[in-house]
C-alpha positions as CSV (number, residue, x, y, z in Angstrom):
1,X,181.7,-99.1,102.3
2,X,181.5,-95.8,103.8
3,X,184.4,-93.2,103.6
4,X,186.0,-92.9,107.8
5,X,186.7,-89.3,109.0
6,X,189.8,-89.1,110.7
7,X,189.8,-86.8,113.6
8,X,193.1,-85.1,115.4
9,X,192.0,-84.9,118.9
10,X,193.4,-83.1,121.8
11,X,195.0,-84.5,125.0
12,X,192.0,-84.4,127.3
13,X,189.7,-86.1,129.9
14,X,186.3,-84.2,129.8
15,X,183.2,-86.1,128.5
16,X,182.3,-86.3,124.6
17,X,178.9,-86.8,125.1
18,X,176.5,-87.3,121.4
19,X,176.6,-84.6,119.2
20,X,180.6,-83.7,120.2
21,X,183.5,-84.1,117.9
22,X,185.1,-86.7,120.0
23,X,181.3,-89.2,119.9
24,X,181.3,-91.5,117.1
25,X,176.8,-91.2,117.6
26,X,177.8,-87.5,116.4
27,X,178.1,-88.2,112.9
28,X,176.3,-90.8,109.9
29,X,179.9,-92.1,109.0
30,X,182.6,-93.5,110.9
31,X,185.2,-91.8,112.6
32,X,188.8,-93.1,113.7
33,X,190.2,-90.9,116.3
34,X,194.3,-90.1,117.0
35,X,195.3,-88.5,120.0
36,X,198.0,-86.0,120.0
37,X,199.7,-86.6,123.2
38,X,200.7,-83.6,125.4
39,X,198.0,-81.4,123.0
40,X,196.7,-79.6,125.9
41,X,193.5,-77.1,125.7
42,X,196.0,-74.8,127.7
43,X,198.7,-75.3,125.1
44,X,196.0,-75.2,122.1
45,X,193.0,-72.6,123.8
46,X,195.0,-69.9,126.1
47,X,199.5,-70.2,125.0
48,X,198.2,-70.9,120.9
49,X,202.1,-73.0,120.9
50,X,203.3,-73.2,117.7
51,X,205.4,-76.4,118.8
52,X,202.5,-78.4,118.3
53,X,202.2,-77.7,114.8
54,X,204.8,-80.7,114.1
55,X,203.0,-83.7,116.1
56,X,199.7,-82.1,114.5
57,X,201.1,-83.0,110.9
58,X,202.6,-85.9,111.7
59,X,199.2,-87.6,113.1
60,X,197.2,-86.1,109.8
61,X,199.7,-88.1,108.0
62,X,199.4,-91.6,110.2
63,X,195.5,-90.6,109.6
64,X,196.1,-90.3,105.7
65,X,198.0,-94.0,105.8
66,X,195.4,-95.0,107.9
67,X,192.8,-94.6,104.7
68,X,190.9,-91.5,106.2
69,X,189.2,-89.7,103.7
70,X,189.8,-86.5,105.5
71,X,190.7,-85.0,108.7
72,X,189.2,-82.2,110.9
73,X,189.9,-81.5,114.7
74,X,188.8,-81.6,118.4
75,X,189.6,-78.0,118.8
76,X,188.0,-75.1,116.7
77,X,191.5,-72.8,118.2
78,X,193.6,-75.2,115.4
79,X,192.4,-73.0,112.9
80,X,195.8,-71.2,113.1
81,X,196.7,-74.6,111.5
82,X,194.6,-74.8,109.0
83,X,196.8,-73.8,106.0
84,X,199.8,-75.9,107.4
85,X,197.9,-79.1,108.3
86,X,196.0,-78.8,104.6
87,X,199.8,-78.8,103.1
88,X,201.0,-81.7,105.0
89,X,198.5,-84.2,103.7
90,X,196.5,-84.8,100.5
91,X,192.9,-85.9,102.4
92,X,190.9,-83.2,102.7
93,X,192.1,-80.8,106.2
94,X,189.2,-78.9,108.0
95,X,190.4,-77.7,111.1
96,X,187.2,-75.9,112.5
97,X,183.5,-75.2,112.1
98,X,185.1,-71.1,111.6
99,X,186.0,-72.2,108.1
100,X,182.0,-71.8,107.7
101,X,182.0,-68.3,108.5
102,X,182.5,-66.8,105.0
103,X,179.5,-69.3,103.8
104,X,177.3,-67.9,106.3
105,X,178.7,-64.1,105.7
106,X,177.9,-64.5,102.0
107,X,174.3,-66.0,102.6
108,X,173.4,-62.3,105.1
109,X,172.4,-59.1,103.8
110,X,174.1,-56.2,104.0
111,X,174.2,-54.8,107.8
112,X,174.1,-58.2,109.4
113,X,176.9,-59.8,111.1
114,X,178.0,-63.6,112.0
115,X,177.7,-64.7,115.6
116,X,180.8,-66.6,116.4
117,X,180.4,-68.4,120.1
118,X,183.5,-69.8,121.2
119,X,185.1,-71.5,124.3
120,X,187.2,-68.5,124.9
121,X,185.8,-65.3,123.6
122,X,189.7,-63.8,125.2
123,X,192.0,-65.9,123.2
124,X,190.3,-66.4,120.1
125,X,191.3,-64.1,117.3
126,X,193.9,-63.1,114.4
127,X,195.8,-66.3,114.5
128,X,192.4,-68.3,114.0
129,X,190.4,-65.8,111.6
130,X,193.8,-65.6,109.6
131,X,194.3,-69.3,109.3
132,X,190.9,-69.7,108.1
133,X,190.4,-66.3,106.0
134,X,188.0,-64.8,107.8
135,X,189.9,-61.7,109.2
136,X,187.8,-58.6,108.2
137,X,184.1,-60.2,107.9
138,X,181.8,-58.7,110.0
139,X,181.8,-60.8,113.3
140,X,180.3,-60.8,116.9
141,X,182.4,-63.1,119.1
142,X,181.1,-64.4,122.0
143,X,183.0,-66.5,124.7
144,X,182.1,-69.2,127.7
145,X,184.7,-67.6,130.1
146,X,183.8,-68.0,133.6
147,X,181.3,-70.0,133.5
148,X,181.2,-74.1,134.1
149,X,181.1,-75.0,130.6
150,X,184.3,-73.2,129.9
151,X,186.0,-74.6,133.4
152,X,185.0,-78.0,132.0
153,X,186.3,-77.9,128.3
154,X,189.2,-75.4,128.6
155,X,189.6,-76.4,132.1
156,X,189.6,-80.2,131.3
157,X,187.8,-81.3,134.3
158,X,185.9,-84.7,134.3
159,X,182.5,-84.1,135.3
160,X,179.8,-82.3,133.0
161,X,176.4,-80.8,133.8
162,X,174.7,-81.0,130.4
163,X,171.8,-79.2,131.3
164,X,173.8,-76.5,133.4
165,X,176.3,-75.9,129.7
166,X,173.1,-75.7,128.1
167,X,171.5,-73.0,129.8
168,X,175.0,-71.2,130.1
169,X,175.5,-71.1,126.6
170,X,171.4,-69.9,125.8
171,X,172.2,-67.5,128.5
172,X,175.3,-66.3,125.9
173,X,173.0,-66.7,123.1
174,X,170.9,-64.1,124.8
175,X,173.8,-61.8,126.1
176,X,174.7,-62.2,122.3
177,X,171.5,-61.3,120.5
178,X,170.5,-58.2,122.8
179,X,174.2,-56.6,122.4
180,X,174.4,-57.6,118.7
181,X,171.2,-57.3,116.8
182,X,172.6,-57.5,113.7
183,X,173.6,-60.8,114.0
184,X,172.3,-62.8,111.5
185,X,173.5,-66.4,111.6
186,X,175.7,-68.4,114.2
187,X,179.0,-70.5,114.0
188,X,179.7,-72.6,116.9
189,X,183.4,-72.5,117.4
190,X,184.1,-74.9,120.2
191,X,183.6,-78.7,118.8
192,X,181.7,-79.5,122.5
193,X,178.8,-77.2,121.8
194,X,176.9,-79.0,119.2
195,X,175.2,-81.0,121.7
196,X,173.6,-77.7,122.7
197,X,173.0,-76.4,118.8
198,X,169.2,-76.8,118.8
199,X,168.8,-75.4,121.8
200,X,171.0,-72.1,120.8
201,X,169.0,-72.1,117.8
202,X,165.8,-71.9,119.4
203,X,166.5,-69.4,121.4
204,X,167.7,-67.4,118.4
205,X,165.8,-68.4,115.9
206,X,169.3,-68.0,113.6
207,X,170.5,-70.7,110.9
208,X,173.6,-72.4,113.4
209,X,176.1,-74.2,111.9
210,X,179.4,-76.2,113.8
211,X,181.6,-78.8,113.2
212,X,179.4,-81.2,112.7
213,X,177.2,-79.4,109.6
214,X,180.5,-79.1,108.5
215,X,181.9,-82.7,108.5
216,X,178.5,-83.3,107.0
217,X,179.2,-81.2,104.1
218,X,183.0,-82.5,103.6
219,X,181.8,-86.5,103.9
220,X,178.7,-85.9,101.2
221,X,181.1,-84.4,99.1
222,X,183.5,-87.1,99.0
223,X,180.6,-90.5,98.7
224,X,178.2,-88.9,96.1
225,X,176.0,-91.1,95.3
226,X,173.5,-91.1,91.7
227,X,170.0,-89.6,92.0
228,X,167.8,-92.9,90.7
């Protein structure tokens, strides 16, 4: 029997198409989803509100009762969670694709930075990189602000244009690459880009990692399996 992944999702209503946290198509294992109710993007993306740390811990622990194996997030931003959440259960607790970054730091030369592209280049910072222990690393970060895709997943609007995200966040990419040459690998913040990971990697040519390389290396870790 495969080991579930238990996922703490925000309180939204945009689509979760394949290859989002939120799709159960996204990842090789199953998933079992718990909504934490008023866990607004506002709340989570723009006002970081520490009241929500509470509800957070409580649904990791109806998660852990559940029989998840471990628990991540629908929202990169609840890295500022990240040492709180790991202490409340005793699954393992990723909280965001940005606990990646010192992997992909470590694997650069010296000179070369990490791309970081988030949902909201504005709001992201200390409280995240602190939670995660990345504060200090050489980082480009790189946000979706004014542009559909960011109306859509930090506006919480219904409708999606995948094609129009994707060529938005290439177009960042880009922006990225020709202001920050030394940028040497890529971490997708925001756990609604993966769907667009190849593409952000061809355009690049960089190794890009998000949530979903990382719930892939969490899940193998915890169902190892004998090399006959």
């Amino acid at each position: 029997m495969q080991q579930t992944l238990g996922i703490l999702m925000l309180d939204t209503r945009f689509p979760r198409i394949p290859g989002d946290v939120g799709n159960e198509k996204s990842f090789p294992f199953p998933i079992r989803k718990k909504i934490v109710r008023g866990a607004s993007t506002e709340r989570v993306v723009h006002e970081h509100d520490p009241a929500l740390l509470e509800p957070f811990c409580a649904a990791a622990r109806e998660l852990e009762r559940e029989g998840v194996a471990a628990i991540t997030t629908s929202c990169g931003f609840l890295a500022m969670f990240q040492r709180e959440l790991a202490a409340a259960v005793r699954v393992p607790v990723f909280t965001s694709a940005l606990l990646q970054v010192p992997q992909a730091a470590a694997m650069l030369p010296p000179g070369q930075a990490v791309g970081i592209l988030t949902a909201d280049a504005r709001t992201l910072g200390d409280k995240q990189f602190a939670g995660v222990g990345i504060s200090g690393l050489p980082l480009a970060v790189y946000g979706m602000e004014g542009t559909g895709f960011g109306q859509v997943f930090v506006g919480n609007t219904p409708e999606l244009d995948r094609a129009a995200a994707e060529r938005e966040l290439v177009a960042v990419t880009r922006r990225m690459l020709a202001e920050r040459p030394d940028v040497g690998a890529i971490v997708l913040e925001c756990t609604n880009m993966p769907p667009y990971a190849h593409a952000v990697q061809q355009v690049s040519g960089l190794p890009v990692y998000d949530i979903t390389t990382l719930a892939r290396f969490v899940m193998d870790g915890l169902a190892r399996t004998t090399f006959d």
